[in-house]
OpenMM code with the backbone's topology and positions (N, CA, C; nanometers):
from openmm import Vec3, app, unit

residues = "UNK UNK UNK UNK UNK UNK UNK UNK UNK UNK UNK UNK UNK UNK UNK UNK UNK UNK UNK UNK UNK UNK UNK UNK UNK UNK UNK UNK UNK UNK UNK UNK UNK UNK UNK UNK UNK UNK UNK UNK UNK UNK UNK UNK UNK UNK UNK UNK UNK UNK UNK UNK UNK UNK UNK UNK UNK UNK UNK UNK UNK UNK UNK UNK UNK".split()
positions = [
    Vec3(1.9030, 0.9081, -1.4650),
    Vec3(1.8456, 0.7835, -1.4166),
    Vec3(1.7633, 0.8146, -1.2919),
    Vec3(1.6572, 0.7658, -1.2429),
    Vec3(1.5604, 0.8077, -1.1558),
    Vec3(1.6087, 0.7320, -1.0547),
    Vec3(1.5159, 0.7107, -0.9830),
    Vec3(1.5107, 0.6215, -0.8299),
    Vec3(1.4154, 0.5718, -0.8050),
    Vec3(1.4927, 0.4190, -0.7565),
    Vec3(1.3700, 0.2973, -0.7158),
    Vec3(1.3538, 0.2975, -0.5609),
    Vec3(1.2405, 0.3264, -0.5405),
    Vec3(1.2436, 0.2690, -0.4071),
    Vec3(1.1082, 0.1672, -0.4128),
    Vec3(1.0950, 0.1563, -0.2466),
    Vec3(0.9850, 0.0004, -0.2427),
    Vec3(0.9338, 0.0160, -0.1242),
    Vec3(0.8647, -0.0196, -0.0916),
    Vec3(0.8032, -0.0791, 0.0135),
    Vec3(0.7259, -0.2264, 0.0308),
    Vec3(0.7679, -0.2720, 0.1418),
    Vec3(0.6896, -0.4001, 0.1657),
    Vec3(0.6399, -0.3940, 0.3340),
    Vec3(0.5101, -0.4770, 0.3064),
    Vec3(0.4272, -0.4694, 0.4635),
    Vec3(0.4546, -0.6331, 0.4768),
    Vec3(0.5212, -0.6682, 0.5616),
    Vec3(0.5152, -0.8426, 0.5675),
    Vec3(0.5594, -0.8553, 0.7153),
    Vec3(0.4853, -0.9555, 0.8020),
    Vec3(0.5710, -0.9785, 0.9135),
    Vec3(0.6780, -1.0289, 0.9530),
    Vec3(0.7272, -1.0592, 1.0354),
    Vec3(0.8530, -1.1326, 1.0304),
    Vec3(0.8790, -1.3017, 1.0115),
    Vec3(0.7721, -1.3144, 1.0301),
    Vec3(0.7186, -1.4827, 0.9757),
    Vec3(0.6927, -1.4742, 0.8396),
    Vec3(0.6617, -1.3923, 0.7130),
    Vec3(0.6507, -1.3732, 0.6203),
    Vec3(0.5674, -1.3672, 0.5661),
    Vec3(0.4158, -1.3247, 0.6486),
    Vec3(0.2744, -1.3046, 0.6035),
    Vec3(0.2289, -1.1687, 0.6439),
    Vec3(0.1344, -1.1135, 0.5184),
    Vec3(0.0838, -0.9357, 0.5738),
    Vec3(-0.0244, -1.0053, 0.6306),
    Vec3(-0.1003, -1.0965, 0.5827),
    Vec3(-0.2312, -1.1130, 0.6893),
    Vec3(-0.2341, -1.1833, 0.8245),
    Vec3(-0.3479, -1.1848, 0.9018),
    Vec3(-0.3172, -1.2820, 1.0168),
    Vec3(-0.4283, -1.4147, 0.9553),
    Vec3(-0.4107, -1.4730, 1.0485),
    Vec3(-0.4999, -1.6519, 1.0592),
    Vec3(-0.6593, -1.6054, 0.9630),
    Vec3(-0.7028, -1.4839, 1.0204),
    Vec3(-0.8245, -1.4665, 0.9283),
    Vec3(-0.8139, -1.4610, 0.7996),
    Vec3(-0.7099, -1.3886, 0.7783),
    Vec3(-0.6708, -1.3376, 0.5982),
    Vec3(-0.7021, -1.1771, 0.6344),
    Vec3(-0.7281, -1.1066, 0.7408),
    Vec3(-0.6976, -0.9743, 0.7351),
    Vec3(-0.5745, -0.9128, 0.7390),
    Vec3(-0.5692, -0.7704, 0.7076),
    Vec3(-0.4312, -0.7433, 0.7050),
    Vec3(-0.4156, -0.5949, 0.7656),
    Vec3(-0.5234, -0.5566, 0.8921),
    Vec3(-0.5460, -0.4344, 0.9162),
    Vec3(-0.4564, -0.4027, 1.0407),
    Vec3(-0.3825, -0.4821, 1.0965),
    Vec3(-0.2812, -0.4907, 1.2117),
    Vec3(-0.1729, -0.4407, 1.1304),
    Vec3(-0.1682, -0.4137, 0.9788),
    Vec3(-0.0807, -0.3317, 0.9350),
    Vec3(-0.1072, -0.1480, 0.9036),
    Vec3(-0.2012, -0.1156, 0.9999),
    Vec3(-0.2691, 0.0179, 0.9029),
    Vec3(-0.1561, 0.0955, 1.0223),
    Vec3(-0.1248, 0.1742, 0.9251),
    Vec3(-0.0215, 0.3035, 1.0506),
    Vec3(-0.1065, 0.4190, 1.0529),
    Vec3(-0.0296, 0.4447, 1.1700),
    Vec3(-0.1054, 0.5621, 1.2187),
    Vec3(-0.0980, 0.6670, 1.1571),
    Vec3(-0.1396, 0.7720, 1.1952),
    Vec3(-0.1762, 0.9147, 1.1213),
    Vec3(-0.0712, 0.9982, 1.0844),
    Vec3(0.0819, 0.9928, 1.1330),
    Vec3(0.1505, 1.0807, 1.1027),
    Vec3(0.2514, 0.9770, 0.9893),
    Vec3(0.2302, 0.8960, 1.0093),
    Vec3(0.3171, 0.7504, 0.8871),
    Vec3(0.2209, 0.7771, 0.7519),
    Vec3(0.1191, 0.7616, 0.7832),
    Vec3(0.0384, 0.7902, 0.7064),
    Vec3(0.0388, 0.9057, 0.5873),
    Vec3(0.0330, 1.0028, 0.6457),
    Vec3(0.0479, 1.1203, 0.5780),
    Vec3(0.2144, 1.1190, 0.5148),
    Vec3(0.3000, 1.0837, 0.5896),
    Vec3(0.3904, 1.0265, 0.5672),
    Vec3(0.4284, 0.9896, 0.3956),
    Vec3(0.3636, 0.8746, 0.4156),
    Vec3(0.3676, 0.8049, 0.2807),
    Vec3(0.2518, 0.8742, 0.1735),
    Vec3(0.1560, 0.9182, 0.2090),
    Vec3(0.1201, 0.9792, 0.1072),
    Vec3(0.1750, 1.0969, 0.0441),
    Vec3(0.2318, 1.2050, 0.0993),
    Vec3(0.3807, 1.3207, 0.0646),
    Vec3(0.4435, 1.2230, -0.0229),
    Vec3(0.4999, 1.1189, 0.0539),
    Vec3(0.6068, 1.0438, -0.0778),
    Vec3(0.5688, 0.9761, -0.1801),
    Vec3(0.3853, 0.9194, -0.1495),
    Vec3(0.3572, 0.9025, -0.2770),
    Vec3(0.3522, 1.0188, -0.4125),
    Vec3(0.3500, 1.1592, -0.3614),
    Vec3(0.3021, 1.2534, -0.4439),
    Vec3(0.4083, 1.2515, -0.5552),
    Vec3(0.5122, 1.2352, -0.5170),
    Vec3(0.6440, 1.2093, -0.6514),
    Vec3(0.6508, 1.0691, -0.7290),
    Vec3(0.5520, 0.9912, -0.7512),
    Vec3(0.5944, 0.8224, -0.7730),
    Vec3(0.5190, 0.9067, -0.9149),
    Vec3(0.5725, 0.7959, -1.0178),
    Vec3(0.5491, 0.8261, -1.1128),
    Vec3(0.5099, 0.6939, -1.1934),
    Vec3(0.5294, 0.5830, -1.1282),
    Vec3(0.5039, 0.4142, -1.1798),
    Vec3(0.4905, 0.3708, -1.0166),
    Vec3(0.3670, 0.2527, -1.0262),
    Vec3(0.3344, 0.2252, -0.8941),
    Vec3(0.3404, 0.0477, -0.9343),
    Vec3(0.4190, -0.0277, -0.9000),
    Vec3(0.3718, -0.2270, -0.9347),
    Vec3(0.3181, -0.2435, -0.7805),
    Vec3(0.2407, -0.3341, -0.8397),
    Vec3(0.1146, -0.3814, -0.7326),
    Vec3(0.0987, -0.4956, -0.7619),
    Vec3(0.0874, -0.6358, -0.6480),
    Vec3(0.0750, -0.7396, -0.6639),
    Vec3(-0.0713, -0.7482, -0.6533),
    Vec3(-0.1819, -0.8641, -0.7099),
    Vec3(-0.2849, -0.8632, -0.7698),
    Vec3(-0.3797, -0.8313, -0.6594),
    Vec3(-0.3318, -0.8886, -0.5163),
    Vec3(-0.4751, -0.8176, -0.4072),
    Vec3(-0.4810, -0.7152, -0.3578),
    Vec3(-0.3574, -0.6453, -0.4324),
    Vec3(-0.3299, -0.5018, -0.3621),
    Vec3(-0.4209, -0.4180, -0.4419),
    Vec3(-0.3541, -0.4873, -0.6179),
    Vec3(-0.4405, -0.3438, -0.7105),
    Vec3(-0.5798, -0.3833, -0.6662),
    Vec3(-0.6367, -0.4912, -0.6611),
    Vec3(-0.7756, -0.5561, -0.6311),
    Vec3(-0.8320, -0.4405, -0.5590),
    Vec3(-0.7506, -0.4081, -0.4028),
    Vec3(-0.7711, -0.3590, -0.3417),
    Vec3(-0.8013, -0.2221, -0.3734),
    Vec3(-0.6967, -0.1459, -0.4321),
    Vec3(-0.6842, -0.0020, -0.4369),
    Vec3(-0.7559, 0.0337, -0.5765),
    Vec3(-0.8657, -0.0666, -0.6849),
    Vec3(-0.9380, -0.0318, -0.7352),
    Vec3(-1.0662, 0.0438, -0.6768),
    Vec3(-1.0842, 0.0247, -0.5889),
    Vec3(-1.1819, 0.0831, -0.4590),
    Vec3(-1.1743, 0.2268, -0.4914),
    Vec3(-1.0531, 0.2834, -0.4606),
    Vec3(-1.0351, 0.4383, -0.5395),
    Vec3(-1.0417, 0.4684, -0.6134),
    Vec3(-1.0075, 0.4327, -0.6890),
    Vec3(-1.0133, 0.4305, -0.8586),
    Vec3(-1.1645, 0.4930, -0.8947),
    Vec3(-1.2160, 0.3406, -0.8408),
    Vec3(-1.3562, 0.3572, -0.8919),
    Vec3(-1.4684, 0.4795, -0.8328),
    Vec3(-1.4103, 0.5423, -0.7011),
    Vec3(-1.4338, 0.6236, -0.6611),
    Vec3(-1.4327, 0.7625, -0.7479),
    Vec3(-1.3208, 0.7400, -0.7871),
    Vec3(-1.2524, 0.8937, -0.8079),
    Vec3(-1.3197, 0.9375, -0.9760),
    Vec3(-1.3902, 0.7710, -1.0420),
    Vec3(-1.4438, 0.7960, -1.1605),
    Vec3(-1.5803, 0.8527, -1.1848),
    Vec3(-1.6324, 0.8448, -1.0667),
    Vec3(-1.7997, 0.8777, -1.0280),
    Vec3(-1.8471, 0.9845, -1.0835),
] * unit.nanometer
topology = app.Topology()
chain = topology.addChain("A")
for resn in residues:
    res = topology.addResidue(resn, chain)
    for name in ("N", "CA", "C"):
        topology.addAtom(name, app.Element.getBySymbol(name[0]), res)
């Protein structure tokens, strides 16, 4: 049997964005960063709620060029 893990970015009021609808007061810094990308290197199924994949089609579409 594998392992679930998760992550969630939400504040403690229960919103990732602020009053604008940005959500860049969540970007971590450089060593979190790298961080999570190491631990992304083992994921093998990724669920994404719809403005996220929205979002991370950006790469995608990059990486198809």
């Amino acid at each position: 049997m594998g392992t679930l893990s998760y992550t969630a970015t939400i504040s403690i009021d229960g919103y990732a964005a602020d009053a604008n609808g940005d959500f860049a007061w969540t970007a971590p810094g450089g060593d979190v960063f790298r961080f999570h990308v190491e631990r992304m290197g083992s994921i093998s199924h990724e669920i994404l709620g719809r403005n996220t994949y929205q979002l991370m089609t950006y790469w995608q579409a990059g990486l198809l060029r």
